[in-house]
MITORKE-226202 format. One record per residue (C-alpha): residue in one letter; chain; y, x, z. Coordinates in Angstrom, 2 decimals. Last residue first. Example, Ala and Ser with C-alpha at 12.3 -4.5 7.8 and 13.67 -1.06 7.14 Angstrom:
BEGIN
+--------+--------+---------+---------+---------+
! residu ! chaine !       v !       u !       w !
+--------+--------+---------+---------+---------+
!      S !      A !   -1.06 !   13.67 !    7.14 !
!      A !      A !   -4.50 !   12.30 !    7.80 !
+--------+--------+---------+---------+---------+
//
This chain:
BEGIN
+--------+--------+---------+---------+---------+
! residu ! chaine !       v !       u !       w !
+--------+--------+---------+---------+---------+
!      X !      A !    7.88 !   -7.21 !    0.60 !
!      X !      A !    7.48 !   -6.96 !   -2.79 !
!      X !      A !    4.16 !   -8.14 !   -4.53 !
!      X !      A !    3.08 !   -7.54 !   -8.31 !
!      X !      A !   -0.04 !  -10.01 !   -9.21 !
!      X !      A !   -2.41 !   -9.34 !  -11.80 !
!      X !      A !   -4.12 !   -6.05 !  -10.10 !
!      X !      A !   -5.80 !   -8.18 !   -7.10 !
!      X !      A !   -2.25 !   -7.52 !   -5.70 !
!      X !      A !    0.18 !   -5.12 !   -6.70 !
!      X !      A !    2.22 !   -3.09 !   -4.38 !
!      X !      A !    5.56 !   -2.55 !   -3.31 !
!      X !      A !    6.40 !   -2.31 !    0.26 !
!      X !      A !   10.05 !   -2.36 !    1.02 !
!      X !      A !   11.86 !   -0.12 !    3.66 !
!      X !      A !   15.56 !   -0.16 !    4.55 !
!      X !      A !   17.12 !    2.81 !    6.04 !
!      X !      A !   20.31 !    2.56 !    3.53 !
!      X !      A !   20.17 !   -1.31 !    2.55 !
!      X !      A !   18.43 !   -1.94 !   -0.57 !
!      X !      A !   20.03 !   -4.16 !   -3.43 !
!      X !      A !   17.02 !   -5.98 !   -5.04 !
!      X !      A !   16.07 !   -7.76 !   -8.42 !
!      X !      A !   12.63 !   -9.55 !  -10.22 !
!      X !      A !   12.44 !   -8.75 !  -13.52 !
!      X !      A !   11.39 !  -11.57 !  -16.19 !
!      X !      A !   14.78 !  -13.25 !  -16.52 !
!      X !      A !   16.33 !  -10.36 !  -17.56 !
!      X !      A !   20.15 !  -10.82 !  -19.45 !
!      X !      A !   20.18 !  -13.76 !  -17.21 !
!      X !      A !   18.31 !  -13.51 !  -13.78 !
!      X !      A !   20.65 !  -10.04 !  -13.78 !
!      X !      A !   23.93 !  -11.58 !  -14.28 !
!      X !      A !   25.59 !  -12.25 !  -11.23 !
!      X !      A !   23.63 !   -9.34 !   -9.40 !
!      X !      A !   25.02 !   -6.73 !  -12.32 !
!      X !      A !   28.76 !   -8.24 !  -11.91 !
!      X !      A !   29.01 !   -7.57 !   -8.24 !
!      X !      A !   27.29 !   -4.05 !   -8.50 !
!      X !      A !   29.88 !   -3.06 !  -11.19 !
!      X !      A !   32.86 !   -5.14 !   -8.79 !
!      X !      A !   31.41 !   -3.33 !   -5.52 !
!      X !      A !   32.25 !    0.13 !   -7.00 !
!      X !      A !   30.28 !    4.01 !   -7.21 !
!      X !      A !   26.84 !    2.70 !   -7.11 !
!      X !      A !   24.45 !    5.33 !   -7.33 !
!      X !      A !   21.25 !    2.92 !   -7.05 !
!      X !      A !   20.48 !   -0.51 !   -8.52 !
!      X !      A !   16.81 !   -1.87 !   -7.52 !
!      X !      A !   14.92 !   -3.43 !  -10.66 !
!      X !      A !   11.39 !   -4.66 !   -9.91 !
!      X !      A !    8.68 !   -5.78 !  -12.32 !
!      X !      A !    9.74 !   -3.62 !  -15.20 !
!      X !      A !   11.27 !   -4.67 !  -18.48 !
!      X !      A !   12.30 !   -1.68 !  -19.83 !
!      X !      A !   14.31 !   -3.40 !  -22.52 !
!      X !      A !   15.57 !   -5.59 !  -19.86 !
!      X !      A !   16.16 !   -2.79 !  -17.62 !
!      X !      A !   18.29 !   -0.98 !  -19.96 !
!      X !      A !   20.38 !   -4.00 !  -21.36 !
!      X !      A !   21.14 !   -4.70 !  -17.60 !
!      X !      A !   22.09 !   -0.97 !  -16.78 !
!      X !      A !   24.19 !   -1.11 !  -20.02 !
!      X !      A !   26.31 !   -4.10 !  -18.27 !
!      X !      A !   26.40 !   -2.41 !  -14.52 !
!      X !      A !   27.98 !    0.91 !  -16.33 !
!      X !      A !   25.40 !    3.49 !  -17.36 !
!      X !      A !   25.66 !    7.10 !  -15.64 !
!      X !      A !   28.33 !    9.50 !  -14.19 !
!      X !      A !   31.75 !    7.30 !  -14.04 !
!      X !      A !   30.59 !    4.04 !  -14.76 !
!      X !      A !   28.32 !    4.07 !  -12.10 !
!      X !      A !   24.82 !    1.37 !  -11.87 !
!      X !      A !   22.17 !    3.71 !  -11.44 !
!      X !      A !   18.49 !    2.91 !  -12.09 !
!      X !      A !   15.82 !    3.33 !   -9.76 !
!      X !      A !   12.97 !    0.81 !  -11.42 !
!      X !      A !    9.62 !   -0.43 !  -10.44 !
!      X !      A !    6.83 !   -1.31 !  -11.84 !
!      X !      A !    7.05 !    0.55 !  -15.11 !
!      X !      A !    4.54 !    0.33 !  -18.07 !
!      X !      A !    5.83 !    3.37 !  -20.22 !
!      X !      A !    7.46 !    2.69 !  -24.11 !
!      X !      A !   10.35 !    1.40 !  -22.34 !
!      X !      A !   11.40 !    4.51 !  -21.41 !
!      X !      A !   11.42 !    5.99 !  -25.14 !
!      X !      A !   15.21 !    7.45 !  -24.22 !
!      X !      A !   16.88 !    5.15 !  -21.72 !
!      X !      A !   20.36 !    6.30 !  -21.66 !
!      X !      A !   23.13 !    6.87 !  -19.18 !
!      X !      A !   20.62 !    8.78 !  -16.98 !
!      X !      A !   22.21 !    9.84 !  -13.73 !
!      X !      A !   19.34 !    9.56 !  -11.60 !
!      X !      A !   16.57 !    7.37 !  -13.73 !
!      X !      A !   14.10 !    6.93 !  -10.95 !
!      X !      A !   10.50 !    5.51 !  -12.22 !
!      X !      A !    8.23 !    3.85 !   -9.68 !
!      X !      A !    4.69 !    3.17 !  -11.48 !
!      X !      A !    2.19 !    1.62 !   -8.80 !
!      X !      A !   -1.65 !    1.86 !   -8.79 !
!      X !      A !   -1.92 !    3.94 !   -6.02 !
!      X !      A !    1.38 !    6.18 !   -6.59 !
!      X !      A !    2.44 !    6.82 !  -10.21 !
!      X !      A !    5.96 !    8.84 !  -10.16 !
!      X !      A !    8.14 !    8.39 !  -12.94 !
!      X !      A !   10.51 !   11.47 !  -12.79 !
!      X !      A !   13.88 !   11.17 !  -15.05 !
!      X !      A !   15.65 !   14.59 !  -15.41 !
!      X !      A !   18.88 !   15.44 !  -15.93 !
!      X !      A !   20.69 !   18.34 !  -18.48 !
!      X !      A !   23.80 !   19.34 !  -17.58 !
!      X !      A !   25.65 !   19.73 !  -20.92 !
!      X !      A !   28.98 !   19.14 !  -19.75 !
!      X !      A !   29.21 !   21.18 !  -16.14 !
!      X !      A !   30.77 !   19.75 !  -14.32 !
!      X !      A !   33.16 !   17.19 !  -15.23 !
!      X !      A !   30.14 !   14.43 !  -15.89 !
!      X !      A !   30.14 !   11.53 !  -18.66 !
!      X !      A !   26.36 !   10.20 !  -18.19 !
!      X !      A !   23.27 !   12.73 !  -18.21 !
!      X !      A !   21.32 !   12.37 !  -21.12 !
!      X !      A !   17.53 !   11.20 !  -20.47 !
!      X !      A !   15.15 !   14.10 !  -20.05 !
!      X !      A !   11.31 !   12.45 !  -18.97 !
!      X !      A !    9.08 !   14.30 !  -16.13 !
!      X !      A !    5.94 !   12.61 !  -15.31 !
!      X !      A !    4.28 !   12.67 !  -11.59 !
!      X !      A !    0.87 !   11.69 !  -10.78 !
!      X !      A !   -0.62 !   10.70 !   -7.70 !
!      X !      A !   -3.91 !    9.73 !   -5.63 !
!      X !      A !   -5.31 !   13.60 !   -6.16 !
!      X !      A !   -2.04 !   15.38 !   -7.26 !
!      X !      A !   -0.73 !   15.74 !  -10.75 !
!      X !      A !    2.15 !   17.69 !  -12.17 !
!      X !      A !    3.38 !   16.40 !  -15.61 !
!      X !      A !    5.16 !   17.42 !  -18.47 !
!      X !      A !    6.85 !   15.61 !  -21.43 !
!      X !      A !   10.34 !   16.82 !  -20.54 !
!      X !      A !   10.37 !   20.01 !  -19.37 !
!      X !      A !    8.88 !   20.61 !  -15.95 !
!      X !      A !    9.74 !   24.05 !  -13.39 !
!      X !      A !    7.59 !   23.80 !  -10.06 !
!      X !      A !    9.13 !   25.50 !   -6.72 !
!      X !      A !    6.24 !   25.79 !   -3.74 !
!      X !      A !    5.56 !   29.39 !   -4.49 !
!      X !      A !    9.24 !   30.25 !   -4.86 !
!      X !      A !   10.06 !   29.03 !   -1.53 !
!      X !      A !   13.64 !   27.48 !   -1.20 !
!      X !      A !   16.42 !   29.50 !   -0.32 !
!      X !      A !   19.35 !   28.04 !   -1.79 !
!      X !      A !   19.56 !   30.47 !   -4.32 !
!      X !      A !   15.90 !   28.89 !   -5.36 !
!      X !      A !   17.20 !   25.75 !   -5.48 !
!      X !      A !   19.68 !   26.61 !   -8.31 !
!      X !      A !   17.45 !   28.06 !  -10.33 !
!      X !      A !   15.03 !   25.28 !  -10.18 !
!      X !      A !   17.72 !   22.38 !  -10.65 !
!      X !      A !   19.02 !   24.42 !  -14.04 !
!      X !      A !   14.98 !   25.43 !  -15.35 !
!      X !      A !   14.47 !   21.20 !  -14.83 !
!      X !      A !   13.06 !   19.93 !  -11.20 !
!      X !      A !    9.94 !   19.33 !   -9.11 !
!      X !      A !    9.95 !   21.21 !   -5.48 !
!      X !      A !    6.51 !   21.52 !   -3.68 !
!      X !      A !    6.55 !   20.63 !    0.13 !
!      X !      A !    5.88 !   23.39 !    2.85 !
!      X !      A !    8.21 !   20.83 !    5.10 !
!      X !      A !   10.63 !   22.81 !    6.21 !
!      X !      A !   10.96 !   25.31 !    2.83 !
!      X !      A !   11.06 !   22.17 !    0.92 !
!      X !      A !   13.51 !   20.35 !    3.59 !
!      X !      A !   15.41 !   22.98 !    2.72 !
!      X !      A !   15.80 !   23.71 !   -0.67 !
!      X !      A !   16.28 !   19.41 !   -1.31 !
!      X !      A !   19.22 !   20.22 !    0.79 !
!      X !      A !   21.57 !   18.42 !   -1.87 !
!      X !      A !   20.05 !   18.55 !   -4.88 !
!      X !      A !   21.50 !   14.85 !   -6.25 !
!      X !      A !   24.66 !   14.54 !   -4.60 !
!      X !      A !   25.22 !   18.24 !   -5.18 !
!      X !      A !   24.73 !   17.96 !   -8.68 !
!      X !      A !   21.75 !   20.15 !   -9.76 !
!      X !      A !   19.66 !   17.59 !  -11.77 !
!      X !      A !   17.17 !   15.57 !  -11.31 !
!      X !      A !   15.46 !   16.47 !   -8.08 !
!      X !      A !   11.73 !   15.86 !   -7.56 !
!      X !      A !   10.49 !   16.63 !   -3.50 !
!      X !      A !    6.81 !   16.59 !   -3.30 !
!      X !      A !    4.32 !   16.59 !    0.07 !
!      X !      A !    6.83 !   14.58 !    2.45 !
!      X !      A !    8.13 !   14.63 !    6.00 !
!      X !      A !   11.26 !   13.95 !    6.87 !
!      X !      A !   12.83 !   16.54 !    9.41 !
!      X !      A !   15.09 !   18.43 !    7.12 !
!      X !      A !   17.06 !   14.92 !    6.97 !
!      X !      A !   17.48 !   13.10 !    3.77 !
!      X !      A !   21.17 !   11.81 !    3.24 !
!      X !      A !   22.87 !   15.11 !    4.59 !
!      X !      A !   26.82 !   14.26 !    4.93 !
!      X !      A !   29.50 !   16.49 !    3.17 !
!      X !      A !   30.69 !   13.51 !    1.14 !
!      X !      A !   27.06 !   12.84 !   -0.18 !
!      X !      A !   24.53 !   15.64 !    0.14 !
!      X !      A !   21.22 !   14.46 !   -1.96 !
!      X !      A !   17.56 !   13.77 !   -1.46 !
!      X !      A !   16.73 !   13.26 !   -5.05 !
!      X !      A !   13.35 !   11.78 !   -4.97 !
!      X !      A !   11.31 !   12.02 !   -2.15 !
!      X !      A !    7.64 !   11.82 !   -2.45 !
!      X !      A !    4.68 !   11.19 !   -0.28 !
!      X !      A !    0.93 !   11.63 !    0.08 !
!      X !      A !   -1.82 !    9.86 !    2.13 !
!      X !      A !   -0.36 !    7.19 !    4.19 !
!      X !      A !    1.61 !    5.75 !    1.33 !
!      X !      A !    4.91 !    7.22 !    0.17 !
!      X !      A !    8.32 !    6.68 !   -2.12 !
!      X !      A !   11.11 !    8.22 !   -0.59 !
!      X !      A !   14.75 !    7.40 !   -2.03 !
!      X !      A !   17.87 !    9.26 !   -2.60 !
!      X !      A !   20.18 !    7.87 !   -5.08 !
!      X !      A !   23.02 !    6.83 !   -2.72 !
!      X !      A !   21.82 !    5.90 !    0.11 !
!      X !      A !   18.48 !    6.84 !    2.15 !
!      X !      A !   15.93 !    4.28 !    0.75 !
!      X !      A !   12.54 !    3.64 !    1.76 !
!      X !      A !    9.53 !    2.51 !   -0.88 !
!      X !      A !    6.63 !    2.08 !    0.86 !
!      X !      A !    2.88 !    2.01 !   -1.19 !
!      X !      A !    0.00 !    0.00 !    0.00 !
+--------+--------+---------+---------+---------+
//
């Protein structure tokens, strides 16, 4: 029965009581969003932002956890001091597997960013006991996405860094997984507008804003039936 928790921002754990994975723990306005404390097995960053990489070095070196990330993200956790035997480089296309999980690394284009241009960002889809949770970061485009069965969906809703709340509905209704939780939001009128349209534009996706600290369990039932609770 896989948990979904999420810290703020774009940093989220997805874990059952075997094997975990935080995604993107982040450093948001000089505060730590995943503690060096919380446990996991696999860390996968996106991209090197701060609010993305954060002290992803540290809870790796903490927690003896391997670190997933592009050659940029890499690099730049290594400075940081995490463990070069438990650092993993992925293009897109690649995967690192784990008995009870697998973990695929997709590049979608990072949204309009003043540093540095061409940052490259990775999405991860991580498959957990039978569930597909993809997080999209800063993605402001969906790539072949759609082509992948997804249960549940990270995407960010930012008009600044990623897609705005209207091209975050297109995405997730050519996507079409069973859950769609918005992420990165920077203002209450982009998350305002997504909510009052989502049943519309995607009728077949069910919706949720998380509260920071708030845990969901995801999880689908008899294999025909996809349960959020």
């Amino acid at each position: 029965m896989p948990i979904l928790k999420y810290y703020g921002h774009a940093a989220f754990k997805f874990y059952s009581p075997k094997i975990s994975v935080i995604f993107d723990p982040g450093i948001l306005n000089d505060e730590i969003l995943v503690p060096e404390s919380e446990k996991t097995n696999i860390i996968c960053v996106s991209h090197e932002h701060k609010d993305h990489l954060g002290n992803a070095a540290q809870i790796s070196a903490k927690q003896k956890a391997f670190l997933l990330g592009n050659e940029q993200t890499v690099n730049a956790a290594l400075k940081e001091g995490a463990p070069e035997w438990l650092v993993r480089k992925l293009q897109s296309g690649e995967h690192f597997d784990r008995p009870n999980l697998k973990v695929t690394a997709l590049e979608l284009k990072h949204g309009p960013s003043v540093e540095p241009i061409n940052i490259s960002n990775l999405c991860f889809i991580v498959e957990l006991d039978g569930v597909r949770v993809a997080h999209l970061a800063d993605a402001m485009t969906k790539g072949f996405l759609e082509q992948y069965p997804i249960d549940v969906l990270l995407i960010g809703v930012d008009e600044t860094e990623a897609f705005n709340s209207s091209q975050s509905l297109s995405a997730v209704a050519d996507i079409k997984p069973q859950l769609a939780i918005p992420m990165h939001v920077r203002t209450e009128h982009e998350i305002d507008y997504f909510f009052t349209h989502a049943e519309t534009v995607a009728p077949g996706t069910k919706f949720r804003k998380m509260r920071t600290g708030e845990e969901i369990r995801v999880e689908w039932l008899a294999g025909t039936e996809f349960s959020v609770s």
